[in-house]
C-alpha positions as CSV (number, residue, x, y, z in Angstrom):
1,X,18.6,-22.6,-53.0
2,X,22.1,-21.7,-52.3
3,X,21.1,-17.9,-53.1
4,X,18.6,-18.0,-50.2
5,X,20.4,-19.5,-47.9
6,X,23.6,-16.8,-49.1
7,X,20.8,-14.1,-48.7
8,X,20.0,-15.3,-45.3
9,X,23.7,-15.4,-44.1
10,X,24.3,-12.0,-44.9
11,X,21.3,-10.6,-43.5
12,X,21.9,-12.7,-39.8
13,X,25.8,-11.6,-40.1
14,X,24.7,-7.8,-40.9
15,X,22.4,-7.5,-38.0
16,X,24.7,-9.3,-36.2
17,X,27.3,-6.4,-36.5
18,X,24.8,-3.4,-36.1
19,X,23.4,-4.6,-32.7
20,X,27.1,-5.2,-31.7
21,X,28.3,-1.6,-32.4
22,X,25.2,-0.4,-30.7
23,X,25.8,-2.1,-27.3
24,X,29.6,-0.6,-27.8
25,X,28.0,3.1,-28.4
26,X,26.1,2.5,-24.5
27,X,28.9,1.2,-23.2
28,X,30.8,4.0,-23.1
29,X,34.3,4.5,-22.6
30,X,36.7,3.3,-20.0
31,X,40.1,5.2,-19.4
32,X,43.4,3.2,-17.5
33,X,45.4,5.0,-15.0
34,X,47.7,3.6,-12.5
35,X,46.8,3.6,-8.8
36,X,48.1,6.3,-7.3
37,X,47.4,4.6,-4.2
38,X,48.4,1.3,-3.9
39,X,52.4,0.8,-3.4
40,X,55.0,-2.0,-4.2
41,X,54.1,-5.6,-5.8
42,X,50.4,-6.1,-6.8
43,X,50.1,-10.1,-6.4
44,X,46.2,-9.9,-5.3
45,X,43.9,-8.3,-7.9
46,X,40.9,-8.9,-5.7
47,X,42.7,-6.4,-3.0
48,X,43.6,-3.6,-6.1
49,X,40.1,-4.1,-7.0
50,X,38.7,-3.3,-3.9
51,X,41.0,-0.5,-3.2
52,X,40.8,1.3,-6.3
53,X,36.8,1.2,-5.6
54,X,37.0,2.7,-3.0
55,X,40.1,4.7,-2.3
56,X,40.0,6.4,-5.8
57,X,36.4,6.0,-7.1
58,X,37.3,3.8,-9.8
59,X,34.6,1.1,-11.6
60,X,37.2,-1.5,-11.0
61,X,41.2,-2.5,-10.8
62,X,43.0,-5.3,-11.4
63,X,47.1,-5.9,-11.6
64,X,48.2,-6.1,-14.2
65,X,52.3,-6.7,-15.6
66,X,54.7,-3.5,-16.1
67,X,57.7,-3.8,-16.2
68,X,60.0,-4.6,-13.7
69,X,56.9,-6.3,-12.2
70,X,52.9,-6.3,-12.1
71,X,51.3,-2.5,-10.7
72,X,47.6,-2.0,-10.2
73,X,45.7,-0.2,-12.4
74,X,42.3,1.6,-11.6
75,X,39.5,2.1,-14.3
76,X,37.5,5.1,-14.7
77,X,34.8,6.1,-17.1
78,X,35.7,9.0,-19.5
């Protein structure tokens, strides 16, 4: 009993892992580059989000920290 049931386990967990790396594979990749158009403190993600749309043609933005403070950063596919 505890065979089958070990048999089972591996069998879920191992088609568990091949459909996940082939939903990566569609996904494709996504490069980070800082906005080169938004300036000073980035407190509102929403407003990078929206600018890096559709200032730079990015997917999507968001702000995120570096250092002194937080910059926004656009998202591009590769």
């Amino acid at each position: 009993m505890a065979s089958s049931y070990t048999l089972m386990l591996f069998l879920c967990l191992s088609i568990f892992l091949i459909a996940s790396t082939e939903m990566m594979a569609v996904e494709g990749r996504i490069c980070e580059r800082r906005s080169k158009t938004w300036t000073g403190f980035c407190g509102n993600t929403r407003g990078c989000d929206s600018q890096c749309k559709s200032w730079e043609r990015a997917s999507h933005g968001a702000c995120h920290a570096q250092f002194p403070g937080f910059a926004c950063f656009c998202y591009f596919s590769c």
